[in-house]
C-alpha positions in Angstrom: 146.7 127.9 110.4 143.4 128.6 108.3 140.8 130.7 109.6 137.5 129.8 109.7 135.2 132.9 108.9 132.3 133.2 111.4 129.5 133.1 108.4 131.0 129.5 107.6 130.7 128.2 110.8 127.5 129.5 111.4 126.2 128.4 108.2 127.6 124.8 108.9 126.1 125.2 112.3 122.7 125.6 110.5 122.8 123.0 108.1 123.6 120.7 110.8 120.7 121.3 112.8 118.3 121.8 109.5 119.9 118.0 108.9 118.7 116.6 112.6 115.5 118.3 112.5 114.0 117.2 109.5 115.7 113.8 110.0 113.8 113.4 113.1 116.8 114.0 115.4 115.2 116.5 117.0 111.5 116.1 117.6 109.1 118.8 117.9 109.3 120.3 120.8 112.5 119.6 121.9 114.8 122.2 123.5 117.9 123.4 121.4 120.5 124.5 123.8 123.2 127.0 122.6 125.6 125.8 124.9 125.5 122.8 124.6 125.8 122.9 120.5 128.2 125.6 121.0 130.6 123.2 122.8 129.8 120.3 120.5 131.2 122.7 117.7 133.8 123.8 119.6 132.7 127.4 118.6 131.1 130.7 120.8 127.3 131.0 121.3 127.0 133.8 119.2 127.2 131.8 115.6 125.0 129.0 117.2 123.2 132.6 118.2 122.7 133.2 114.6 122.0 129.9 113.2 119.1 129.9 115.7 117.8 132.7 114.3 117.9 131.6 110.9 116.0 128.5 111.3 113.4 130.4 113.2 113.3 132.2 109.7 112.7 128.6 107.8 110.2 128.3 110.5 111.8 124.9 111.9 112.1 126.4 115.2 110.9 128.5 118.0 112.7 130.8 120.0 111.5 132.4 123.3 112.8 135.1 125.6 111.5 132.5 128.6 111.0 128.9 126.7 114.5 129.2 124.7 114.5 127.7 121.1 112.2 124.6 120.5 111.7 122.5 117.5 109.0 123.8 115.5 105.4 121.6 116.4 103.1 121.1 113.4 99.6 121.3 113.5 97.3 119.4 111.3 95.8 122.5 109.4 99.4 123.8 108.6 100.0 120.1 107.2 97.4 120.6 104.8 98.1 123.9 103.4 101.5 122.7 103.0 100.4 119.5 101.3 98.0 121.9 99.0 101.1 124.0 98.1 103.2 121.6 97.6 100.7 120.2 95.1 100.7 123.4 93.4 104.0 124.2 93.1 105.2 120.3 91.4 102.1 120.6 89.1 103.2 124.2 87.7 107.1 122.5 87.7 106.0 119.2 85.8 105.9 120.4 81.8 109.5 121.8 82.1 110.5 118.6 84.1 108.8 116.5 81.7 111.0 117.8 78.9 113.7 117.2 80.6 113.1 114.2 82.0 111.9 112.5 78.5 113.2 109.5 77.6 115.9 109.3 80.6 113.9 108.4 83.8 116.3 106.1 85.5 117.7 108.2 88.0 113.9 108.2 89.1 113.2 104.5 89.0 115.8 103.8 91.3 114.6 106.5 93.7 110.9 104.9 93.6 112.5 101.5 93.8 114.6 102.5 97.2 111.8 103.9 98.6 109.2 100.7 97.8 112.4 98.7 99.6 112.4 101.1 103.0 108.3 100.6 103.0 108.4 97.0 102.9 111.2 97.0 105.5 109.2 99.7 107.7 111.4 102.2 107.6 109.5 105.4 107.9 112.4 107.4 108.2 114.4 106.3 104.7 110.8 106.6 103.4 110.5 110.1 103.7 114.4 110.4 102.8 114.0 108.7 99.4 110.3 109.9 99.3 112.1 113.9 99.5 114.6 112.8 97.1 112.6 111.8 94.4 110.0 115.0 94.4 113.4 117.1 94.4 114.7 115.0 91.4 111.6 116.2 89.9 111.5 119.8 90.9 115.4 120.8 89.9 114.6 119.1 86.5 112.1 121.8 85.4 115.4 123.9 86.1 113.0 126.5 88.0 114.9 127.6 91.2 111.9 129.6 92.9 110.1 127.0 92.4 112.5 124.2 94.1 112.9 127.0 96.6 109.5 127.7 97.7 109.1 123.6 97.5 112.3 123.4 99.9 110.0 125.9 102.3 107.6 123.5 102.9 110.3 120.3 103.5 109.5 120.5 107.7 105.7 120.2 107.3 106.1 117.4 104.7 108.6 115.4 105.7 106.9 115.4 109.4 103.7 113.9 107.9 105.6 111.4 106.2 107.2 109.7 109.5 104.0 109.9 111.5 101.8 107.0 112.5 99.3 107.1 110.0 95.7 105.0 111.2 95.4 103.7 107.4 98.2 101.2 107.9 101.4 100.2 105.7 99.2 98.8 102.9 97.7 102.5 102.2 100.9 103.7 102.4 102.2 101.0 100.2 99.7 102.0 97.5 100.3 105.7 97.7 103.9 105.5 96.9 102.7 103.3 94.2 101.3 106.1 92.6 104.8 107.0 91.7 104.8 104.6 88.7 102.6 106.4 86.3 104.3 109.5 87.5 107.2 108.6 86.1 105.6 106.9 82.9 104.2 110.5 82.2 107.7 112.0 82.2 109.3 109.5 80.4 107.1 110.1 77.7 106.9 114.0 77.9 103.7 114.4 78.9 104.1 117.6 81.4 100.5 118.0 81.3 99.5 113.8 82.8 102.2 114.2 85.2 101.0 117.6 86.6 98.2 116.3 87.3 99.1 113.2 88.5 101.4 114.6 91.3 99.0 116.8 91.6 96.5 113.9 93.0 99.0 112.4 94.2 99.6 115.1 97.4 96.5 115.7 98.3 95.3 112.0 98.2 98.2 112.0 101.5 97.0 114.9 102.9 95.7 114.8 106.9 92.0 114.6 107.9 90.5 118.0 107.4 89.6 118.3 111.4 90.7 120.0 114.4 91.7 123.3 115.3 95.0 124.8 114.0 96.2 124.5 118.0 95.5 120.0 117.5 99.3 119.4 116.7 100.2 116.2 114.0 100.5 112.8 115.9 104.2 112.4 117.2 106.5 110.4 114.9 106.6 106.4 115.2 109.8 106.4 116.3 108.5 108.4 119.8 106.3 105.3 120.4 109.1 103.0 121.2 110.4 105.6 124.1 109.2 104.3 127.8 106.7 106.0 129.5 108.5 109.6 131.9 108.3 108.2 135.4 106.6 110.4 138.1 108.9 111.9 140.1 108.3 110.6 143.5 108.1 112.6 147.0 110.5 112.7 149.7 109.4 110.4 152.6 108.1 112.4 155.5 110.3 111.5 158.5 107.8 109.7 161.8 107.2 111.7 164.3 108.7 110.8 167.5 
C-alpha cells in the first residue's frame, strides 16, 4: 500500500481550495470548515489545519480564533492597487515576452478568441478563466519567475473584479477585452516596448472607481444575484391564554 506523505496531502488540500476560491466556489465570506473538508478528503484536521494557514498566507482567507476561516472579502481600494501592480509588473515582463512571443502568437489568438466566445455567451466566470490564462501566457513567456510569481499574488483581487457586476454593461466589457488584439499585434512583431504599454493601459482602463473607503467591499459576484432572498426566521406562536 503507498503512503501518502502529509506535505502531499496537505498541499493537494490547498490547491483544492485555492481552485474553488478563485473559481468562485467559495464566495467571499464564506466559512471554511475543517471538518467538514477534512471528511471530504478523507484525511485528519490537522493537514486541512495547515492548508488553512497557507492560504491565509496568499491572503485568500481569513482565519479567526472566534469567526473560524472565511474567504478573503475585497475591498475596492485593494482592487485598485492590485490592478496598478498588476499593470506594473506585465509592462516590465513585456520586452522579454515580446521576444519570445515574435512571430508565434497563436497560442494567444486562441486564448483571446475563447474568451471573446464566453463574453458573447455571458459567461463571466470562463471570462475571467480564459481572461487569467491569457495574461499568464504572457507573463511565463518573458521566462521571469518572480515576476509570474508576484503576478500570481495578485490572482484573488483580479480575478474577483473580473466576475463582478460591472454598471458599464457587456458592451464596455466587450471593448475592453478587445483591447487584446493590438496586444498581441505588438508581440507578434517584437515590439516589447508597444505592448508594455499597451497592457499597461489596458489594466488600469478596468480598474474600479477611485471611491469609498478601504472598509466599502467590491460588489458581490453576478452569480450571487440569482440566489433567493435568506427568509426571516419566524417566531414561535405564543400559546392563548386560557
Amino acid at each position: 500500500m503507498k503512503v501518502v506523505k502529509k506535505d502531499c496531502i496537505r498541499d493537494q488540500i490547498r490547491r483544492v481550495i485555492a481552485e474553488r476560491i478563485l473559481g468562485g466556489v467559495y464566495r467571499p465570506g464564506d466559512r471554511l470548515v475543517e471538518l467538514q473538508i477534512a471528511r471530504e478528503f478523507g484525511v485528519s484536521q490537522g493537514p486541512v489545519r495547515e492548508a488553512f494557514l497557507e492560504l491565509e498566507g496568499s491572503r485568500l482567507v481569513e482565519c479567526g480564533s472566534y469567526r473560524g476561516t472565511r474567504v478573503r472579502s475585497i475591498c475596492l481600494r485593494e482592487l485598485r492597487e492590485a490592478y496598478q501592480a498588476r499593470a506594473m509588473i506585465e509592462q516590465e515582463a513585456a520586452p522579454a515576452a515580446a521576444r519570445h512571443f515574435r512571430g508565434n502568437v497563436e497560442g494567444l489568438r486562441k486564448e483571446h478568441e475563447a474568451i471573446m466566445r464566453a463574453a458573447e455567451a455571458g459567461d463571466l466566470a470562463e471570462v475571467s478563466k480564459r481572461n487569467s490564462a491569457l495574461h499568464r501566457l504572457i507573463l511565463e513567456g518573458s521566462g521571469n519567475s518572480v515576476l509570474l510569481r508576484l503576478w500570481e499574488s495578485l490572482s484573488f483581487e483580479t480575478l474577483t473584479f473580473v466576475r463582478v457586476s460591472r454598471p458599464d454593461g457587456p458592451e464596455c466589457l466587450m471593448r475592453t477585452l478587445a483591447n487584446h488584439v493590438p496586444i498581441i499585434d505588438a508581440l507578434e512583431a517584437g515590439d516589447g516596448e508597444l505592448a508594455g504599454r499597451l497592457l499597461r493601459e489596458h489594466s488600469l482602463s478596468i480598474l474600479p472607481p477611485d471611491e469609498g473607503p478601504c472598509d466599502e467591499e467590491a460588489p458581490a459576484p453576478i452569480e450571487q444575484e440569482s440566489r433567493p432572498p435568506a427568509r426571516a426566521a419566524s417566531r414561535p406562536k405564543r400559546k392563548a391564554k386560557a
